[in-house]
ZAMARGU-4260 file (C-alpha; in steps of 0.2 Angstrom, whole numbers, plus 5000, padded with zeros to 4 digits):
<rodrens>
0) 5000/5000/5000 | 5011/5012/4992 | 5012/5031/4993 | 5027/5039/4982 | 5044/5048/4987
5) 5036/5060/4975 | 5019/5062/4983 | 5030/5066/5000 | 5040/5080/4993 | 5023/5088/4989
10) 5015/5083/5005 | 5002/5100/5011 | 5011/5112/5023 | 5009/5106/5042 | 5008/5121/5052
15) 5004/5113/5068 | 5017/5100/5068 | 5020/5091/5086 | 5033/5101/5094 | 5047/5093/5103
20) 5042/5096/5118 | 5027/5089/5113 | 5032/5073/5107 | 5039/5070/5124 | 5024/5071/5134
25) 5016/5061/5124 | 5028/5046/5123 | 5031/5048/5141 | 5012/5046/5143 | 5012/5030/5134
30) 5027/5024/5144 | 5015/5027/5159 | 5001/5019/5152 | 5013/5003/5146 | 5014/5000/5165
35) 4994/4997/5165 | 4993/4990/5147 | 5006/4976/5151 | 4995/4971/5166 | 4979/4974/5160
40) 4968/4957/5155 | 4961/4951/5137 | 4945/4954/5143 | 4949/4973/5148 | 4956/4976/5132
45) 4944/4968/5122 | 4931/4981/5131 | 4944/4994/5128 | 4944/4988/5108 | 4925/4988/5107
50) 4922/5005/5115 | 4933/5012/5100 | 4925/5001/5087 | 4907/5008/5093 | 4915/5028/5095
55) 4919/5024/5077 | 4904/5017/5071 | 4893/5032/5081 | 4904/5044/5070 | 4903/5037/5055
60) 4892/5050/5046 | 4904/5065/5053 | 4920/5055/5049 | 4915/5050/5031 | 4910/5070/5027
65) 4929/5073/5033 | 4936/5059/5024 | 4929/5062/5005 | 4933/5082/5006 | 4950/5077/5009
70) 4953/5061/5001 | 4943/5061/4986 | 4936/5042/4989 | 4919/5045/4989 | 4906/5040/5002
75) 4902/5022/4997 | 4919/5017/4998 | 4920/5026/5013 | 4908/5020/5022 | 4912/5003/5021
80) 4929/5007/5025 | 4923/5012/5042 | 4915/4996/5042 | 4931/4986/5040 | 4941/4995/5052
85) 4927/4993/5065 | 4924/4973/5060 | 4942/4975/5061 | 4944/4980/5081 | 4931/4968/5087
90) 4942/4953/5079 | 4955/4956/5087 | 4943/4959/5104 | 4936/4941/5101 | 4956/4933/5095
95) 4964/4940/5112 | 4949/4933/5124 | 4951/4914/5113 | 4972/4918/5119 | 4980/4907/5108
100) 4987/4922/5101 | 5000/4919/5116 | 5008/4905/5111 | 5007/4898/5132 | 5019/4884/5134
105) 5024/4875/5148 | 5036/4860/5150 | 5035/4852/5167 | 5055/4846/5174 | 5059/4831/5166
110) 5078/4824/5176 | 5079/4810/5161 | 5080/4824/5146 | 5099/4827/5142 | 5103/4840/5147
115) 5089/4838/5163 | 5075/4849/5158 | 5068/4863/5173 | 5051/4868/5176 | 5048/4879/5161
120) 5033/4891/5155 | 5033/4903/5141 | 5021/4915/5132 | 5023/4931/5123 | 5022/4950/5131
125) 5018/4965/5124 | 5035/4976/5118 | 5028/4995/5123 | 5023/5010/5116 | 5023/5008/5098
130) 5025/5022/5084 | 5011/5018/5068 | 5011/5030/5053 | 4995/5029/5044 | 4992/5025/5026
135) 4986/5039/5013 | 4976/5027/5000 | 4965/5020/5017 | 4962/5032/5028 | 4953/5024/5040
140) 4958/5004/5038 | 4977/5008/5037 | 4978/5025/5048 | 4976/5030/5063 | 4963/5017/5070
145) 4968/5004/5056 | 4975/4988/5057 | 4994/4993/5064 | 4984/5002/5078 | 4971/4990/5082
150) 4985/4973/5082 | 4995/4984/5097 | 4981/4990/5105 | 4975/4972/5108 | 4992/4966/5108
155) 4994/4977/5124 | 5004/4991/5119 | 5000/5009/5117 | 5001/5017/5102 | 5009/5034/5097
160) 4998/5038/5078 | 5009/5050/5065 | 4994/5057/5055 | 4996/5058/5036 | 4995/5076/5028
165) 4985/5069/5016 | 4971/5067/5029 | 4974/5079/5042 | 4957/5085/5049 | 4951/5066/5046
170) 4967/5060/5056 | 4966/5072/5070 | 4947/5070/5073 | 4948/5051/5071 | 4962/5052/5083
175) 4948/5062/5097 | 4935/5048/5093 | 4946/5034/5096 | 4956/5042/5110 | 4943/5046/5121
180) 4934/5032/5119 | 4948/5021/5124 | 4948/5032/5140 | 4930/5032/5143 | 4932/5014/5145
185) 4944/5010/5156 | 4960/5012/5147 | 4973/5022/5155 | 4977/5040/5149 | 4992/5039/5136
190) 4987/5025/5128 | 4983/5033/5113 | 4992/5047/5104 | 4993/5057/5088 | 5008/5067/5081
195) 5007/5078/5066 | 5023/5083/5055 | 5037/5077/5046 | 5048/5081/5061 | 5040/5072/5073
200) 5039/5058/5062 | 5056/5056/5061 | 5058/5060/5079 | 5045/5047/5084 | 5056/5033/5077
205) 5071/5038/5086 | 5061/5040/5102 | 5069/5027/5117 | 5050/5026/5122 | 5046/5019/5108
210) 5050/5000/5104 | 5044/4997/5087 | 5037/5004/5072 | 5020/5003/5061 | 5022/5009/5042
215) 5012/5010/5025 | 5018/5020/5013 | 5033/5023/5001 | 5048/5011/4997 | 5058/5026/4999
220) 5052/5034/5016 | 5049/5020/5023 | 5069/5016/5018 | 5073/5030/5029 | 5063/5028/5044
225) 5069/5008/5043 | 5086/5015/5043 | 5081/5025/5057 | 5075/5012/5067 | 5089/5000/5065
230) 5102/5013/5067 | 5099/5018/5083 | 5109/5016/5101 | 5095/5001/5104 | 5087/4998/5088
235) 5068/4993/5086 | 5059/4982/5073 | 5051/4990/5058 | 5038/4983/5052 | 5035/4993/5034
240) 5025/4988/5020 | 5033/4996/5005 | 5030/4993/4987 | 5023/4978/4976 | 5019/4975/4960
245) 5009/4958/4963 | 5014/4948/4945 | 4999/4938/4937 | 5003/4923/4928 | 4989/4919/4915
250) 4995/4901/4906 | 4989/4897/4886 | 4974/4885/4892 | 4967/4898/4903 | 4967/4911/4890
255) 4959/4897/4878 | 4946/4895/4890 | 4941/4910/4895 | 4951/4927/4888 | 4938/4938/4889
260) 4933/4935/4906 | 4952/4936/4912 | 4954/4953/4903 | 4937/4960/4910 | 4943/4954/4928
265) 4959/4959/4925 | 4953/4981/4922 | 4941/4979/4935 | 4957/4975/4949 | 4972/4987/4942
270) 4956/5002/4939 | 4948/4999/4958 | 4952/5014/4968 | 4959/5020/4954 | 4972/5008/4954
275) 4979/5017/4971 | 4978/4997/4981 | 4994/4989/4988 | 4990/4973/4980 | 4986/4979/4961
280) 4989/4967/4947 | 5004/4977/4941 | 5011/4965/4928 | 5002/4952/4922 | 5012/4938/4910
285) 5003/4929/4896 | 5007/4919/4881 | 5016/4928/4867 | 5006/4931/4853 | 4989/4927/4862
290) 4984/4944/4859 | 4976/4947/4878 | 4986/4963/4881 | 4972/4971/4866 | 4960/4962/4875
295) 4962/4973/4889 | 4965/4988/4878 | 4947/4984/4872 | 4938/4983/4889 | 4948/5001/4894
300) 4941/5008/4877 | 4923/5001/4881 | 4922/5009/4897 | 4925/5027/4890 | 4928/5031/4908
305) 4933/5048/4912 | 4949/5050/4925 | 4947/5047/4942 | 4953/5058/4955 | 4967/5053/4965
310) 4973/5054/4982 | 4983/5069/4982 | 4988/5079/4966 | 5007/5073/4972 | 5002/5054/4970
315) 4993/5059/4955 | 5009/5069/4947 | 5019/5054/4953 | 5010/5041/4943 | 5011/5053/4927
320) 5028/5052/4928 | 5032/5033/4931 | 5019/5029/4918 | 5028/5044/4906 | 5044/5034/4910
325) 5041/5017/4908 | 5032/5020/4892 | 5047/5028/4884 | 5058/5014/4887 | 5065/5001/4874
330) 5053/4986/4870 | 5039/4994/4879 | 5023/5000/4870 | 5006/5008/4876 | 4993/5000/4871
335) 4978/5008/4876 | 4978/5024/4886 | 4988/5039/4885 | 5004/5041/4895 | 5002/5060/4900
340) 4989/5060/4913 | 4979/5075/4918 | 4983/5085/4935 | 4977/5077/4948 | 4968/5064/4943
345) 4973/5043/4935 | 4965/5036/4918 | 4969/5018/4915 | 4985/5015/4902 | 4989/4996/4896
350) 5006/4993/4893 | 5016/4979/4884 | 5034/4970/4884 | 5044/4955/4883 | 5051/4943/4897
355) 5067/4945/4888 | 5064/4964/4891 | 5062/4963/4908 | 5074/4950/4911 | 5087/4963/4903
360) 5083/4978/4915 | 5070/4970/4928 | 5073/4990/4939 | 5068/5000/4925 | 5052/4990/4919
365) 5045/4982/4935 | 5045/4997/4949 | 5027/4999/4955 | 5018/5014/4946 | 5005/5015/4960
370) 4989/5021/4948 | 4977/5014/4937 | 4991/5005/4926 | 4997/4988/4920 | 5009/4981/4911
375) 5005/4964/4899 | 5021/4954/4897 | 5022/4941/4885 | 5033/4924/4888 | 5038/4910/4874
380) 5038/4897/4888 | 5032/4897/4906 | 5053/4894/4910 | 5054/4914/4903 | 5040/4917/4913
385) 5045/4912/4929 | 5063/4918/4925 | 5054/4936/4923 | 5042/4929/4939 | 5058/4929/4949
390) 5066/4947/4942 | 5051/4954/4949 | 5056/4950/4966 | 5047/4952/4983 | 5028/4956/4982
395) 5015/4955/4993 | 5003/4943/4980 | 5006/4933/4968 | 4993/4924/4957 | 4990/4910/4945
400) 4976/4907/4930 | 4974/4891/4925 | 4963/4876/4919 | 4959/4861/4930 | 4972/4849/4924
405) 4987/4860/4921 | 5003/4852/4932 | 5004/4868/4943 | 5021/4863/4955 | 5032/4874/4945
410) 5023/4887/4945 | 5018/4888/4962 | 5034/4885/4969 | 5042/4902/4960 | 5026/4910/4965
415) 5029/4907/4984 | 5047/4911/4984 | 5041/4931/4978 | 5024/4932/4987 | 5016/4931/5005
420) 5000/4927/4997 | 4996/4915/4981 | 4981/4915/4973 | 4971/4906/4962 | 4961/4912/4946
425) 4956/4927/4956 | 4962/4945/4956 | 4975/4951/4971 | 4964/4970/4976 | 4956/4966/4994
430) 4963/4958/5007 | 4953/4949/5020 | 4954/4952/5039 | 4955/4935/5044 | 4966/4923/5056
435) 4973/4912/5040 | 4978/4931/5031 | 4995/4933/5025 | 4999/4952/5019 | 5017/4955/5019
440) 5032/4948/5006 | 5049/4947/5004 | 5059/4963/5001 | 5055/4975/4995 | 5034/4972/4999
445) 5039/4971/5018 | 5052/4973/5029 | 5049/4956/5042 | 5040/4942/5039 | 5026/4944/5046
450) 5008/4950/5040 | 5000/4968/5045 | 4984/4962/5041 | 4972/4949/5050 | 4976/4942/5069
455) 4994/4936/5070 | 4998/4956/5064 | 4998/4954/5084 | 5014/4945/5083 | 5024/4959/5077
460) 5021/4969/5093 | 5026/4954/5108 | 5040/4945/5112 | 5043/4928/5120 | 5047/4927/5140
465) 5050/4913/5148 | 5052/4908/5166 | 5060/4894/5174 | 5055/4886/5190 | 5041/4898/5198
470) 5032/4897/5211 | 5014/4895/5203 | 5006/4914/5211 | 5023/4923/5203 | 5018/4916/5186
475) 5006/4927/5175 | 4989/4918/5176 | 4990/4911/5158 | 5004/4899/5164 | 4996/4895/5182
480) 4993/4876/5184 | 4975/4873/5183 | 4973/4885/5166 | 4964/4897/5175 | 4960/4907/5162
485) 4956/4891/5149 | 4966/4897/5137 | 4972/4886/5124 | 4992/4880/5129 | 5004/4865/5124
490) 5007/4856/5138 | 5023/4844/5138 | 5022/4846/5119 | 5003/4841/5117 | 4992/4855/5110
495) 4979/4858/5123 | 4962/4865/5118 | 4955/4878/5126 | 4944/4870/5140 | 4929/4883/5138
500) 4924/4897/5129 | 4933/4913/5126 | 4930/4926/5141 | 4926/4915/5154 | 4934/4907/5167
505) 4934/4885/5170 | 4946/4872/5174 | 4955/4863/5164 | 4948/4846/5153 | 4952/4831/5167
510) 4962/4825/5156 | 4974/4838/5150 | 4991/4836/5153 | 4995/4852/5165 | 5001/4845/5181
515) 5018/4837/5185 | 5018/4819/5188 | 5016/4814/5206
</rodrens>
């Protein structure tokens, strides 16, 4: 989900940036409020989570009206964009009550192991106060109560929000609704922040308060705030999403099955949002010679649709220029839609090459052009195409169309080694907020391995601890023998289920494991 270095440089004046000072208060409230959040219980938080799901929902009208002056979205996207990020918080209310989110171990001592094995019980713990910096192409589902924000919150750790410039009433307001409500119920003051400014941005990563980091946005600023992050006296995990261009593989039998199909579904994902998705379909490989890359030029024509207004006029100026740029290079040629855009808005352009082209200079012809765009390259042989697959390099999706039949294990194999997700005969745009999601790639897509969508985002923001030979009342009650709280754990090495359900309190199965041996 990709901003541009350009788009920053063009980024609205920010004349009440977070001063210093400022900054300082604020992360030394969420260093306060760590000390609660730390100790607070999955059903506390999941109360905390809902209040600010509700606040959300209760503001939707007011929000929205903000939203589309500044964003240029429009309310029915809008709308149900407050409707995922509020689906979104009460997820991860339900994931954090179910608690195998904590990975809970115990091991009772065992004197036969080599070397003799102690008492030992371990589960994961929130890191503290964690910096996010909201997305400019979701304004409420990636900013400042999105995804980053609602994994840490439930994780137990407070969050410090640096609002986007291209949303900044939006930001700052959201910022009030979820803020207080958090407050309102039960949470303790600091645990949510907002910072405005480029500044404070950059401040906020260097902050020893702060022990790790949100991002969306561009592969070049998030560079520099990673660089930040790692280089400092104690460094903190980053966890950036950056830039993909999410290749499409189309094989000969699929396009003899069904090419007009795969070329409609192909306009309607690289033109949704006008094309301004992390996850757009920004080359697509097809047999050469199959003629699908004027099958797409056809259904652009058809749709006689007028440009659609972009996020900012910096993204939009941006896109002008990587489209301009990548149309003028060798072995490349537009096939339908015109390279010079006009200001501020994005009309679709279909583009065309050769594997051989983009396994000659694969940084010139594959950088993501983040707009309504993409780029039709045509193979010889499906060992060229995955040749080009691989040149592409990390991506956040990769997907497959073919027929049932077709021997897939090559192709999937190279599919997995560049993508966090792999699909089949569907189109990458939308990404599910689920406990199987996976959004997050190799390099350059993401800088970790893990996802920032669905439940196990909460990964990125705990780490394991461990403790050896306690007494049973100094262990944190998710280790206690007798499983107090029911969670589910793995007990000696069995996986034991939780013993009731979520949010309420039982003992253990009779038989579970969770005792040591007389």
């Amino acid at each position: 989900m990709t901003d541009t270095a350009a788009a920053a440089a063009t980024r609205p004046a920010e004349t009440d940036a977070t001063t210093p000072a400022e900054l300082d208060r604020t992360a030394a409230a969420a260093r306060r409020a760590f000390a609660v959040t730390v100790a607070s219980t999955a059903a506390e938080r999941a109360d905390w989570l809902r209040a600010a799901a509700a606040a959300l929902d209760a503001a939707r009208d007011e929000l929205v009206a903000i939203a589309d002056e500044e964003t240029r979205l429009g309310p029915a996207r809008l709308i149900g964009e407050v409707a995922r990020t509020t689906a979104q918080l009460r997820l991860f209310a339900d994931a954090i009550l179910e608690g195998s989110y904590l990975e809970a171990t115990i091991d009772h001592p065992d004197p036969a192991t080599i070397p003799p094995r102690p008492d030992l019980r371990r589960m994961l713990r929130p890191l503290g106060p964690v910096a996010v910096f909201g997305a400019s192409n979701f304004p409420f589902a990636f900013s400042v109560a999105g995804g980053d924000t609602a994994s840490a919150l439930a994780a137990g750790c407070p969050v410090i929000v640096k609002g986007h410039p291209a949303h900044p009433r939006l930001s700052a307001r959201t910022a009030e609704v979820v803020g207080d409500a958090l407050v309102a119920a039960g949470a303790p003051v600091g645990v949510f922040g907002h910072v405005v400014g480029h500044d404070a941005g950059v401040a906020l990563v260097q902050h020893p308060e702060i022990r790790a980091v949100g991002f969306t946005g561009s592969l070049h600023g998030g560079r520099a705030l990673f660089d930040l992050a790692s280089g400092r006296p104690d460094p903190i995990p980053f966890y950036g999403e950056l830039s993909a261009v999410n290749p499409v593989l189309i094989t000969a039998d699929a396009l003899d099955a069904r090419a007009d199909e795969l070329a409609a579904g192909l306009v309607g994902s690289f033109t949704l949002g006008a094309g301004q998705f992390c996850t757009n379909p920004g080359v697509v490989l097809v047999p050469a010679g199959s003629g699908f890359a004027e099958r797409v030029g056809a259904v652009v024509a058809a749709a006689s649709a007028a440009p659609m207004p972009m996020l900012t006029d910096g993204i939009a100026d941006a896109f002008a220029r990587g489209i301009g740029s990548l149309a003028g290079r060798d072995g490349v040629e537009v096939v339908a839609g015109d390279p010079a855009q006009q200001p501020g808005t994005g009309a679709p352009v279909v583009l065309r090459t050769t594997t051989a082209a983009v396994i000659a200079d694969p940084g010139a012809l594959l950088h993501e052009c983040f707009g309504p765009s993409t780029l039709v390259v045509e193979y010889p042989d499906v060992a060229d195409a995955l040749a080009a697959v691989r040149a592409v390099g990390g991506s956040l999706t990769a997907t497959v169309h073919a027929q049932p039949g077709e021997d897939l294990a090559p192709i999937v194999d190279v599919l997995a080694e560049v993508a966090g997700r792999v699909l089949f005969a569907g189109w990458p745009t939308g990404v599910a907020v689920s406990w199987a999601q996976q959004h997050g790639g190799p390099w350059p897509a993401t800088t970790s391995i893990h996802t920032s969508v669905g439940v196990t985002a909460m990964r990125r923001f705990l780490r394991p601890i461990a403790f050896q030979d306690a007494p049973d009342d100094a262990l944190p009650a998710e280790l206690r023998d007798g499983n107090p709280l029911g969670i589910p754990r793995r007990v000696d090495g069995v996986l034991v289920p939780a013993a009731h359900p979520a949010g309420t309190t039982a003992p253990d199965a009779p038989d579970a494991p969770d005792a040591p041996d007389a």
